[in-house]
C-alpha positions in Angstrom: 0.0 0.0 0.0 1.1 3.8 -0.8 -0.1 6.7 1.1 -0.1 9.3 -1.5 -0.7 13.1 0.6 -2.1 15.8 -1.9 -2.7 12.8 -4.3 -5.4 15.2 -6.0 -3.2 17.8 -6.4 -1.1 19.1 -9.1 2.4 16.6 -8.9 0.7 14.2 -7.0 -2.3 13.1 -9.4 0.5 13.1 -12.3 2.7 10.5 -9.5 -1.0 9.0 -9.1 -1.5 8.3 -13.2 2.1 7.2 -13.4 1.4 4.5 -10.1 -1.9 3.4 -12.6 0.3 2.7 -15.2 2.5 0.6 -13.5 -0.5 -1.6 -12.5 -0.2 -0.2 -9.0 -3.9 0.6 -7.1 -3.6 -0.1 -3.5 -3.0 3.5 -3.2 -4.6 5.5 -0.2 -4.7 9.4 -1.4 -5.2 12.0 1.6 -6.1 15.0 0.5 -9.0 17.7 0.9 -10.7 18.7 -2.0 -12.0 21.8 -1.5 -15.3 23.7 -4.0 -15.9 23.4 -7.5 -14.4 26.3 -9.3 -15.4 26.2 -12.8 -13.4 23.6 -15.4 -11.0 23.9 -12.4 -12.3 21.6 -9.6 -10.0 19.4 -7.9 -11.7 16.3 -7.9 -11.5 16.1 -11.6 -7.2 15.6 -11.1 -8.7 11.8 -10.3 -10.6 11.0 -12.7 -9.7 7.7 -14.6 -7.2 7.0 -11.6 -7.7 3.7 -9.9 -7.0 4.0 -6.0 -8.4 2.4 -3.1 -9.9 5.5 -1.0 -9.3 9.0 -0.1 -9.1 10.4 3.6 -9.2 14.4 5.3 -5.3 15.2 5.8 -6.8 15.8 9.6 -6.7 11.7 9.4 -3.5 11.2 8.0 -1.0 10.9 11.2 -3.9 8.0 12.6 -4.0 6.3 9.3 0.1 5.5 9.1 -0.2 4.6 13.0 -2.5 2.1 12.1 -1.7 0.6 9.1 2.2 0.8 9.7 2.8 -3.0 8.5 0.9 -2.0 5.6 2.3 0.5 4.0 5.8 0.0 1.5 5.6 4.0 0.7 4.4 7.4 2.1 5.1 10.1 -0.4 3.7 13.1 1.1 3.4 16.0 -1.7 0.3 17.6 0.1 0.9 21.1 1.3 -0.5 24.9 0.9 1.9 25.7 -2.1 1.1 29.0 -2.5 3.9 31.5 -2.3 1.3 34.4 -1.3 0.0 32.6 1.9 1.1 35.2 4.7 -0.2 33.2 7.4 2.5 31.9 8.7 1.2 30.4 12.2 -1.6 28.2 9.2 1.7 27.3 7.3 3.3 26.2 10.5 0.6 23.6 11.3 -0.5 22.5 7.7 3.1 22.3 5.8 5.5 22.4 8.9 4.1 20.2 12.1 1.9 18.0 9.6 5.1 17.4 7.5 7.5 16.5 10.8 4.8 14.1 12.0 5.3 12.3 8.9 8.8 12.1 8.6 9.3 11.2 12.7 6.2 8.2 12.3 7.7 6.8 8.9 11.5 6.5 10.3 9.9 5.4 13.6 8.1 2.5 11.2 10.7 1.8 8.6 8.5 3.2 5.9 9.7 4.5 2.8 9.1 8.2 2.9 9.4 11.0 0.3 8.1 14.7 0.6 8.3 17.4 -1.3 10.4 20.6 -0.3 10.9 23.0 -2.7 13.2 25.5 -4.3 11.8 28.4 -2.6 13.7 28.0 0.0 17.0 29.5 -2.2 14.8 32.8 -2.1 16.7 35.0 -4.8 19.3 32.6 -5.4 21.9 34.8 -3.9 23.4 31.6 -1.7 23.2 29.6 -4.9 21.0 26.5 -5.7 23.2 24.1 -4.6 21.5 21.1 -2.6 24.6 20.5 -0.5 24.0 19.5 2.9 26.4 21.7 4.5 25.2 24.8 2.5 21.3 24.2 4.0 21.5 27.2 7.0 22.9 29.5 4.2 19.6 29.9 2.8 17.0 33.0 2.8 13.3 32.2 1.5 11.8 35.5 0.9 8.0 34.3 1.2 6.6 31.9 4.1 6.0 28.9 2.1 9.7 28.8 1.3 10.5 29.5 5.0 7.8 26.3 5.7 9.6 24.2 3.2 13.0 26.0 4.6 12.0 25.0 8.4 11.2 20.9 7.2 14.7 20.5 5.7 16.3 22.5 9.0 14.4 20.1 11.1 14.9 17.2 9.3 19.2 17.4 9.1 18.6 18.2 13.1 16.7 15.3 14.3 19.3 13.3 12.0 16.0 11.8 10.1 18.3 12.7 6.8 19.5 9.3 6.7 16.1 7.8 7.2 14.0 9.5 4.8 14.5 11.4 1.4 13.1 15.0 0.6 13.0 16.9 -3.1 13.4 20.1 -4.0 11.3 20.5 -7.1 11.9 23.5 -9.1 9.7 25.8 -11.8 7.3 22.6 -12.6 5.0 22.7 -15.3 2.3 20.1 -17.2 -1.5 19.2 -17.1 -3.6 19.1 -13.9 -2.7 22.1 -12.4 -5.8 24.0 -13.6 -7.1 24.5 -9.5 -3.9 26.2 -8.4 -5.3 29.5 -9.0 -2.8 32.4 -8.9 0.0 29.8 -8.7 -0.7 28.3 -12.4 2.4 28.1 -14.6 3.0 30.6 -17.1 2.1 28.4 -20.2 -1.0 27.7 -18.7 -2.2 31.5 -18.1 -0.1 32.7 -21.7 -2.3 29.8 -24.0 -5.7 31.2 -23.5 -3.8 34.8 -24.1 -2.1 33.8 -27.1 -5.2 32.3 -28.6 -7.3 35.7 -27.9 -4.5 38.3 -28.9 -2.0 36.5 -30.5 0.6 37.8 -28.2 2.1 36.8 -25.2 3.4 39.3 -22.8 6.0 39.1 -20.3 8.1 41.3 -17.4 10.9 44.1 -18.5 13.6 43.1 -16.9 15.3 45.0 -14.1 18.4 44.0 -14.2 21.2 45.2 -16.9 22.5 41.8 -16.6 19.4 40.4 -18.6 17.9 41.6 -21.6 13.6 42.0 -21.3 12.4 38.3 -21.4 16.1 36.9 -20.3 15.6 36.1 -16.8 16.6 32.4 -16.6 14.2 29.3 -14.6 14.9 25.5 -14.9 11.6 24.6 -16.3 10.7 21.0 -15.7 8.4 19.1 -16.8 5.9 17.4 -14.1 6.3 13.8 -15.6 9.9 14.2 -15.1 9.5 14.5 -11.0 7.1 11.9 -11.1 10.2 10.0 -13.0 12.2 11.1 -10.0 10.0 9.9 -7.5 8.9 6.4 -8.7 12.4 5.9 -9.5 13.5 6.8 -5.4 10.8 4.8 -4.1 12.9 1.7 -6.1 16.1 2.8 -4.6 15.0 2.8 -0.8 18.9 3.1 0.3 18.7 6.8 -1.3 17.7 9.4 1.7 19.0 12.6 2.1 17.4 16.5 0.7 17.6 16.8 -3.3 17.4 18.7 -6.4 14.6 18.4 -8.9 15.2 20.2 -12.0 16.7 19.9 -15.6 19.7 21.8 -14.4 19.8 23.7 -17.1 18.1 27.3 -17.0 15.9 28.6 -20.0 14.7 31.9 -20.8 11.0 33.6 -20.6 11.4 34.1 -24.1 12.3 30.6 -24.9 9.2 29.5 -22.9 7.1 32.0 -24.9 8.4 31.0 -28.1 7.5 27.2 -27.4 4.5 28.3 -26.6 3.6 29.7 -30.2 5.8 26.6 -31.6 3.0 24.4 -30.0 0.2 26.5 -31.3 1.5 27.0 -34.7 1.6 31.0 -34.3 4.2 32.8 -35.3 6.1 34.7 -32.3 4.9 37.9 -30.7 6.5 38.9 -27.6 5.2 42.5 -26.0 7.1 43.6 -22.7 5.5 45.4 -20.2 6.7 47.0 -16.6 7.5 45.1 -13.8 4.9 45.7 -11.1 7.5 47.7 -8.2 5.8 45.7 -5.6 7.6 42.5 -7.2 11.0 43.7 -8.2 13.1 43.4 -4.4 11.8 39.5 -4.5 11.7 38.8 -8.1 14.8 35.6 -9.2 16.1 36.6 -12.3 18.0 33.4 -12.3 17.4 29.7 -11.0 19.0 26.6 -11.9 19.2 23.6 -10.3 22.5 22.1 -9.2 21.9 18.0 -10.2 24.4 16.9 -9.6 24.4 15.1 -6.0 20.7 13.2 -7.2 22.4 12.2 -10.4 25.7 10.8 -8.5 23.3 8.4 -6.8 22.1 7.1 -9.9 19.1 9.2 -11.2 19.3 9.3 -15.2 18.4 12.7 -15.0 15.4 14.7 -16.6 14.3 13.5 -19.9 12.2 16.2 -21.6 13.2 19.2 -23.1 11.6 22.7 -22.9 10.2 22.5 -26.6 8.9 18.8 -26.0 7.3 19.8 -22.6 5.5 22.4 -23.6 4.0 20.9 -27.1 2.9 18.0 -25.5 0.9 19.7 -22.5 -0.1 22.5 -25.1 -1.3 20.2 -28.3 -2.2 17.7 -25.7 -4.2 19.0 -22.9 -4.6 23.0 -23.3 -6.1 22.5 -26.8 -8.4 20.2 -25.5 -9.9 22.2 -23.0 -8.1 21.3 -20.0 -7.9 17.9 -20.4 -6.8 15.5 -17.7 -3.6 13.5 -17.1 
């Protein structure tokens, strides 16, 4: 049996389809799923998935207690992800305590367990993005879910759970099913239905001399890719330890754009506007994954390019009104 946390979320319904297609359904998914909100209910991340049942997260900590020689895997990807949640004392108890309760009863039970960090907690990137063990208490979130995230990791290295359980920092993720996440919807969903209406996709000026407009640099991944990631540690069990989840290789805005019109068969037409001044002290100009402690350990690494990524969720799920993973 799995325990799959946020299993009707965003990464965690792709991890879900990818369990399905490995003929894998004893899988329990805890997750809350919250009101209809147009094509962009949360339920519908489950459709066509095969799992046993679904449980409140408020049940979560009871369930592993008392099916602890049942379960071979937690993977615990539920969380409040949103980087504009300023209540921190709500973060504390849904992604901090909730996330150490997890950790401490799975190495306490010798079960597998994988969670999700993230890369918020490099903040700007001005300590790097290296995933370096020794570099941890150099970093400075600059939003509370990072600090959350941050706060897990901290916790985790001090309690010396790091050997017993293994915890991912994914970075800019991207793909189908994350319709419900609101405000915190990639790019390439929110630039299709613009492109489609105007032709045009706009993006930031930049604010830095260093990067032209439209050259500020993210490590797009594609969400099948950290499924890959995960499936792939929950087969190597001897892997633990805080790691990496990107290409580790930055693209530009404008080469996201320009995929984007690829996809849709449009020729390219970038307009820049202003940077809203509210954004610019906090805004990365730059991320990119260091890989290369996860790859070390045996991961073969991200598989799909940029151009690949974004044609197959474009031509394959955009164009077809949302469709489901």
């Amino acid at each position: 049996m799995i325990l799959l946390t946020g299993g009707a979320g965003f990464i965690g319904s792709n991890f879900l389809k990818l369990l399905n297609d490995k003929g894998i359904r004893d899988i329990v998914i805890a997750d809350n799923l919250g009101k209809q909100d147009g094509l962009a209910g949360k339920w519908r991340t489950l459709l066509g998935k095969q799992f046993r049942e679904i449980i409140p997260k408020e049940t979560i900590i009871p369930f592993i207690e008392h099916h602890r020689r049942d379960l071979t895997a937690v993977v615990h990807l539920g969380a409040c992800s949103s980087t504009q949640e300023m209540d921190m004392d709500f973060l504390m108890r849904n992604n901090v305590q909730l996330s150490q309760n997890i950790i401490r009863l799975c190495a306490e039970f010798g079960i597998r367990c994988i969670y999700a960090s993230s890369a918020a907690t490099y903040g700007i990137g001005e300590a790097g993005f290296d995933d370096d063990p020794a570099l941890l208490s150099n970093l400075r979130p600059i939003n509370p879910y990072g600090f959350s995230k941050h706060l897990v990791d901290l916790w985790l290295f001090d309690q010396g759970l790091h050997n017993s359980v293994c915890g991912l920092k994914f970075f800019n993720v991207y793909g189908p099913n994350e319709y419900h996440k609101g405000k915190m919807r990639s790019r390439i969903l929110t630039a299709y239905p613009e492109a489609l209406e105007t032709g045009r996709i706009r993006l930031f000026k930049s604010t830095d001399p260093l990067y032209p407009d439209g050259g500020q640099r993210r490590d797009f991944i594609y969400v099948r890719d950290c499924c890959d990631a995960i499936w792939w540690l929950i087969n190597n069990p001897s892997i633990h330890g805080v790691y990496n989840v990107g290409t580790g290789s930055s693209r530009t805005w404008n080469d996201l754009a320009n995929a984007i019109f690829a996809a849709m068969d449009l020729p390219s037409a970038i307009e820049y506007f202003d940077m809203p001044p509210s954004l610019v002290p906090g805004y990365q100009n730059f991320t990119e994954a260091t890989m290369t402690r996860l790859l070390e350990k045996g991961w073969p690494g991200a598989k799909t390019s940029l151009e690949e990524g974004v044609a197959d969720y474009v031509r394959g799920y955009l164009a077809r009104g949302m469709a489901i993973a």
